[in-house]
LOLUMDREN-783473 format. One record per residue (C-alpha): residue in three letters; x, y, z. Coordinates in steps of 0.05 Angstrom, whole numbers, plus 5000, padded with zeros to 4 digits. Layout:
% residues N
ALAXYZ;...
This chain:
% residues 540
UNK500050005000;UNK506050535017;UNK509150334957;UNK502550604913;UNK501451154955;UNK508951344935;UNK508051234855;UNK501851644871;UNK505152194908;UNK510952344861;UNK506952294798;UNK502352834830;UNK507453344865;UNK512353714807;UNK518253824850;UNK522554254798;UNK529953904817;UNK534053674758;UNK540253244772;UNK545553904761;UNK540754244807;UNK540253994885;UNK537554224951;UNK542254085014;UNK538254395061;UNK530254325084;UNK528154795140;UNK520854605150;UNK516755055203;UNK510054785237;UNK505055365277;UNK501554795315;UNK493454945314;UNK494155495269;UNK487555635232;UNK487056135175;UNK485656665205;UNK490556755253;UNK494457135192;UNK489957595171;UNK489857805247;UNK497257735263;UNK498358185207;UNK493358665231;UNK496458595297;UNK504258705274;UNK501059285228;UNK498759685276;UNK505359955304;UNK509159625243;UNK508759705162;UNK512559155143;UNK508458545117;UNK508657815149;UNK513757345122;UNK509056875114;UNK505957255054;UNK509357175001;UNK510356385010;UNK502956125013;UNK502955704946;UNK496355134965;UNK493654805023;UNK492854125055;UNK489153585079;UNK490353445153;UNK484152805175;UNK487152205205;UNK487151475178;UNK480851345199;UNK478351995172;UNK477952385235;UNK479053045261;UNK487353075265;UNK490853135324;UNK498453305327;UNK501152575336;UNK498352275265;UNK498752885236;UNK506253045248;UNK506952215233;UNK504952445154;UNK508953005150;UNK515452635171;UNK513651915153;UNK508651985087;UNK503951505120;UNK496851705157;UNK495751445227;UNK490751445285;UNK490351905350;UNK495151875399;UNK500951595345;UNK507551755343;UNK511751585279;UNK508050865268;UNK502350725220;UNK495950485244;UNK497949735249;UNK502950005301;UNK509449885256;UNK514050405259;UNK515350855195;UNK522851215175;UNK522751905183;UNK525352445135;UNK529752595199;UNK532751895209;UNK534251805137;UNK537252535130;UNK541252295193;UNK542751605149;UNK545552085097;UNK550452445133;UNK546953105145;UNK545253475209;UNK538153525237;UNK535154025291;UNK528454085327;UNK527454735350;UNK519654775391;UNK516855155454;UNK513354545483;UNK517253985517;UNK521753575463;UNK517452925470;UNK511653315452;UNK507152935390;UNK510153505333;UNK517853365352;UNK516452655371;UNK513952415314;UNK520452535275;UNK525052195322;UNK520551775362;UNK516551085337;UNK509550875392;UNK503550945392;UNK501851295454;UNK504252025448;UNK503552095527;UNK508551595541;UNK514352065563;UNK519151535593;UNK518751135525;UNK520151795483;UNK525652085526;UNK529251435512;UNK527851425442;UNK529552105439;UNK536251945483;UNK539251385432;UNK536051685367;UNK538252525382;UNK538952975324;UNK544053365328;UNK541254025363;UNK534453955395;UNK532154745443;UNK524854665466;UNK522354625541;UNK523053895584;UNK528353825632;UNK523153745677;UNK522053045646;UNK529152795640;UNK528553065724;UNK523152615745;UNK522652015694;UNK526251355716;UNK530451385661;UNK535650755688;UNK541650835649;UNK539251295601;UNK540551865634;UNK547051625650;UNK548351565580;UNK545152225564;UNK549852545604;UNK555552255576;UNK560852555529;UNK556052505464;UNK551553025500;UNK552253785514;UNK546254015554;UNK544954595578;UNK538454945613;UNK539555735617;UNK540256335561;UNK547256545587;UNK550855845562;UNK545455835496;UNK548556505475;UNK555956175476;UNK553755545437;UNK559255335382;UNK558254775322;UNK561254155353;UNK561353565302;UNK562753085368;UNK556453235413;UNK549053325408;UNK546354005431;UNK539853955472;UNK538054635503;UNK532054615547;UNK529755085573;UNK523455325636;UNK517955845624;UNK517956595659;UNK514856215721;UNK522055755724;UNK517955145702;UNK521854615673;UNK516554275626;UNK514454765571;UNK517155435554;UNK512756075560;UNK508756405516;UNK511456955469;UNK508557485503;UNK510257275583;UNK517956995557;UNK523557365607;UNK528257525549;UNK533257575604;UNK532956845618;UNK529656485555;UNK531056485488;UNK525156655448;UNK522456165385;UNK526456535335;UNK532956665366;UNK533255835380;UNK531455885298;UNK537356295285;UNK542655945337;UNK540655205302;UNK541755515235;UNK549255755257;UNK549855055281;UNK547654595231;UNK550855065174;UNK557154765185;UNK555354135162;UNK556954185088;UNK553053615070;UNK546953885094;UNK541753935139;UNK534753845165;UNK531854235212;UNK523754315245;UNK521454895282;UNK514954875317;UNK511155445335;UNK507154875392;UNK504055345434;UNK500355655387;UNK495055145394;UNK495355115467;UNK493155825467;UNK486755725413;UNK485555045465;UNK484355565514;UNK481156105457;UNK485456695484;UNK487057085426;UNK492957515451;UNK497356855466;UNK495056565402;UNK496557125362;UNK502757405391;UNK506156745388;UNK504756635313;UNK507857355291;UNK513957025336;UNK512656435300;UNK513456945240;UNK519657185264;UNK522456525255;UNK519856385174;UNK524357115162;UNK530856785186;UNK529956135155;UNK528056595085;UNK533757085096;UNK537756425106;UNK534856065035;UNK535156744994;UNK542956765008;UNK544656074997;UNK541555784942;UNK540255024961;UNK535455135022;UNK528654995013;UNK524055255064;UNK515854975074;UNK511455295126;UNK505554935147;UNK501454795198;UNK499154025232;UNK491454195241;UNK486554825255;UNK483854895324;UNK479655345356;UNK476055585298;UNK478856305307;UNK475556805273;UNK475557645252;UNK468057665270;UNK462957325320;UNK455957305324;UNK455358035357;UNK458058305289;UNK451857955250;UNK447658115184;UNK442858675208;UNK437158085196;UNK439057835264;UNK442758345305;UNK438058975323;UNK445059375345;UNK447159755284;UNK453160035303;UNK455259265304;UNK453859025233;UNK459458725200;UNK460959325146;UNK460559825208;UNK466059485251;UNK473459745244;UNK478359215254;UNK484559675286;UNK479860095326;UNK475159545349;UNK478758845353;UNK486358985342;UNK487159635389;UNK484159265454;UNK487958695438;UNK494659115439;UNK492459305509;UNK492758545540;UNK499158555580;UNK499357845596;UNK496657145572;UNK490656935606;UNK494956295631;UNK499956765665;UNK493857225702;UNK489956495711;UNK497156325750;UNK497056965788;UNK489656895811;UNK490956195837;UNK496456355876;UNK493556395947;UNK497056965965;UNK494757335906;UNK492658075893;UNK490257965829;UNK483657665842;UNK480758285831;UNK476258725777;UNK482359165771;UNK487058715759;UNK483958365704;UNK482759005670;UNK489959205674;UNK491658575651;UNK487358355607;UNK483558955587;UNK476558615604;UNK471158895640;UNK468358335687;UNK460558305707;UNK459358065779;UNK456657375762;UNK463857255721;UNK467557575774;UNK464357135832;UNK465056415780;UNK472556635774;UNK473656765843;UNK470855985856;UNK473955685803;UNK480155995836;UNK478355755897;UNK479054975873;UNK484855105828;UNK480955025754;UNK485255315715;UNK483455205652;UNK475855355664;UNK478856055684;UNK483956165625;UNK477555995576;UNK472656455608;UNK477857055604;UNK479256875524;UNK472756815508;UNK470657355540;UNK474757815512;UNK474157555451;UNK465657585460;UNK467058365469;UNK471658515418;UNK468458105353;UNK473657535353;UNK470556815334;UNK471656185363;UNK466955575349;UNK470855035387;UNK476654945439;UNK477954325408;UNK481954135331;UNK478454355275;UNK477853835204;UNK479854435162;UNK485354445112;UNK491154805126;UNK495755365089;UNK501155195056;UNK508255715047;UNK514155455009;UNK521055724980;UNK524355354927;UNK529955674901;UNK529955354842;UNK522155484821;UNK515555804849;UNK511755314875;UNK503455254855;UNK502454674896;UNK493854694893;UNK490554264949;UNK495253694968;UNK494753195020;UNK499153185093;UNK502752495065;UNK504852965008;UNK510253355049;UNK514752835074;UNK515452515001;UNK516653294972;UNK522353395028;UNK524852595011;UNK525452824941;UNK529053424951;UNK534353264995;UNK535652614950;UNK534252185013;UNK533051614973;UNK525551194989;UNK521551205046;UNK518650565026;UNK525050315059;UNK522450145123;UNK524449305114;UNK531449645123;UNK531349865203;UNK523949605220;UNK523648835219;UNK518948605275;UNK521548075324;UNK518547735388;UNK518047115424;UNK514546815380;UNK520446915334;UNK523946135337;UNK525746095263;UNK532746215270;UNK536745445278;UNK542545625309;UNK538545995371;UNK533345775427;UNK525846075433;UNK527946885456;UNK526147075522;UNK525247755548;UNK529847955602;UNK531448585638;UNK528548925582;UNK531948605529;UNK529748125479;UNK535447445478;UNK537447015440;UNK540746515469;UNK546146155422;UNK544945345428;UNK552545195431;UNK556345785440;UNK554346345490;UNK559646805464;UNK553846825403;UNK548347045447;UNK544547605416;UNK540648205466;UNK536048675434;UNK535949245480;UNK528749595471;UNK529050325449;UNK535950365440;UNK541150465385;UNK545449755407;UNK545049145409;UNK550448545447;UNK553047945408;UNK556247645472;UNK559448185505;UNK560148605445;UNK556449265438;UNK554549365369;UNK551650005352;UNK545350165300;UNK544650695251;UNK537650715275;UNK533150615341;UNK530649865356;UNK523750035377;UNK519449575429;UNK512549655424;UNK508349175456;UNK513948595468;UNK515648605394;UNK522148835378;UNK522949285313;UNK530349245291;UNK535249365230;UNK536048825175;UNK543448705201;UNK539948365267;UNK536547885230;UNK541847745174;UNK546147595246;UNK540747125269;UNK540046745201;UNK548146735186;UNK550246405252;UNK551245685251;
């Protein structure tokens, strides 16, 4: 089935590269949850005390498809799955196809070719969107799985939030190994600003939110610039990093918390982070317009939130008796971008203040200052005892929406939207007019153009074992121990063969042999390269 999906997907995408003329570089950038609409207002936004257009302008060339397998509504896991694998997948997924096999990733295989990758998000690094290009299982809220996937199968530079995770997981050896001298880590702005290319060691920066939290990063507009790197510098610093590869690189940024602000339908978060998001397509274009072999593709995993310039209190006058509020009446700057300029802080970072027992800002004043909303009594008092029993995210909803009720903003969900998705990309070498495509579309277009050779290859590092697996004469039945899937040699022990699950080794005797790609364990079978089981069939 991948196979025709691939003669399908190649015969229907005109790439443009000729054999004389190669890309070396893919920067591909992802505003997680980003409906439509969220340009149209970020521009209004940036416009407003700026002339200069978005960056994202000039790019959009088509749009996509984003439903799962099954045709659902997407969510980031199978959605992410098709933009790095080419294969659809079901909720909750993480780089495997519905069956639960796990799929190459335009990552591994750039890493197979010799190039450098990067993942550069502001959620944790295990998150669905940055997991699904390193990680293979198919339950996106296993951390302690991904962190060890993530572990033995790093890209080169990965800066997103989640040393809170690598903290508190039970990691075994992992960590041990993560801290060893393949790994420079590093957790504060001060030692990110003195980063160097080092051809020896993985970069991970992670890095805590305003509020020092250690699992996510803030939002653009409550980031301490003093003390965390924003979305595009972290853009920029991977850039000067994975430059020095002259073969080549790959590299993701995520703008993730976009959709964790239209989950919670506060427009200021949601739109202030996706003209930082912004900030980051400018240096990856700057980068592609002065060297010639970078290809650049913006495009969101999913909608959510529905967010929209207009709400039902700006209807046709056939339904709303309050002319001043008909649609053609309402001025955008004055009406909905000007009070929006006033918000001072998220409505996560007030909803944190308010539920801090000794706070002062459970108060009408307060949330005016800000938030620039006007509270009735009756929202007041259900704030005050949501606050009381810590529901925060009753409280960060009721502030968005608010606001957003009061100022003609739209929002018909707080949940993923089925809609397809905008689609920016910069080929040097041709302007792209790429029509309605599906998700599966972009990791065969970024395949093609970095030469990475097929992604039907998965027979290559995917070949399922378990302990049912007795075929192999010169071995017992396997048995799972410690972990590890054995096979214990009949005659000579020095022969034995250990499969290590979610690692990059595996033991013949007391040999560690290491794999160009992750042995994934999902479910006590064991998904490992072709060289394990040419091992297995060759020993006598």
């Amino acid at each position: 089935m991948k196979t025709l999906l691939i003669i399908i997907q190649l015969l229907s995408i005109s790439l443009g590269f000729s054999q004389n003329e190669r890309i070396k570089n893919v920067i591909f950038l992802i505003p997680d949850g980003t409906s439509s609409d969220i340009i149209g207002m970020s521009r209004w936004y940036k416009q407003l005390t700026d002339t200069n257009s978005l960056a994202i302008d000039e790019l959009i060339c088509g749009m996509v498809k984003t439903h799962c397998s099954d045709n659902r509504f997407p969510d980031s896991a199978p959605t992410s799955t098709a933009y790095a694998t080419g294969v659809k997948s079901l909720t909750g997924y993480i780089g495997v196809d519905s069956a639960k096999t796990p799929q190459i990733s335009v990552l591994e295989l750039a890493k197979l070719k010799g190039l450098s990758t990067g993942l550069v998000v502001t959620c944790e690094y295990s998150n669905a969107t940055p997991a699904d290009f390193v990680c293979h299982y198919p339950n996106r809220k296993k951390n302690s799985v991904l962190t060890q996937q993530f572990i033995f199968n790093s890209p080169t530079v990965v800066f997103s939030g989640g040393k809170g995770f690598l903290d508190t997981i039970n990691l075994g050896n992992s960590l041990k190994d993560f801290n060893n001298s393949k790994f420079k880590l590093i957790d504060n702005k001060s030692d990110f600003l003195k980063l160097k290319y080092n051809n020896e060691k993985a970069i991970w920066g992670l890095f805590s939110d305003y509020n020092n939290n250690s699992y996510s990063k803030s939002y653009e507009c409550d980031r301490n610039d003093e003390t965390e790197p924003s979305l595009s510098e972290m853009t920029e610093k991977a850039l000067d990093i994975l430059k020095e590869n002259k073969k080549g690189f790959f590299l993701m940024v995520e703008g993730s918390q976009i959709d964790w602000a239209c989950h919670a339908n506060d427009p200021y978060a949601a739109v202030t982070d996706f003209i930082e998001f912004d900030k980051s397509i400018k240096i990856a274009l700057d980068y592609a317009k002065t060297n010639d072999s970078t290809l650049v593709i913006v495009c969101p995993d999913h909608g959510n939130g529905g967010i929209r310039l207009g709400n039902f209190n700006s209807n046709s006058p056939h339904f709303n008796k309050n002319p001043k509020n008909k649609y053609d009446k309402i001025s955008i700057p004055e009406q909905i971008i000007k009070p929006l300029h006033s918000i001072k802080w998220s409505a996560r970072k007030l909803t944190e203040k308010i539920i801090d027992s000794s706070s002062v800002y459970l108060t009408k004043e307060a949330i005016k200052e800000y938030y620039n909303l006007t509270l009735s009594d009756n929202l007041f008092n259900e704030i005050k005892k949501l606050a009381q029993n810590k529901k925060s995210d009753s409280i960060e909803y009721i502030l968005g929406r608010t606001f957003s009720d009061n100022n003609f903003i739209g929002w018909t969900t707080t949940g993923h939207t089925a809609e397809d998705v905008f689609l920016g990309i910069y080929n040097p070498i041709k302007n792209e007019r790429m029509g309605i495509i599906d998700n599966t579309d972009i990791a065969f277009y970024i395949a093609k153009a970095l030469n990475l050779g097929s992604l039907n290859s998965d027979s290559l590092y995917f070949n399922k074992l378990s302990l049912q697996s007795d075929k192999f004469n010169a071995f017992k039945k396997p048995v799972v121990k410690d972990g590890s899937l054995v096979f214990v040699h009949k005659t000579d022990k020095n022969k034995t063969v250990q499969i290590p699950s979610n690692k990059n080794y595996y033991l013949v005797g007391s040999k560690k042999n290491e794999t160009q790609t992750l042995i994934v364990e999902i479910n006590s079978n064991y998904f490992v390269p072709i060289e394990i089981i040419e091992i297995l069939n060759n020993y006598k």
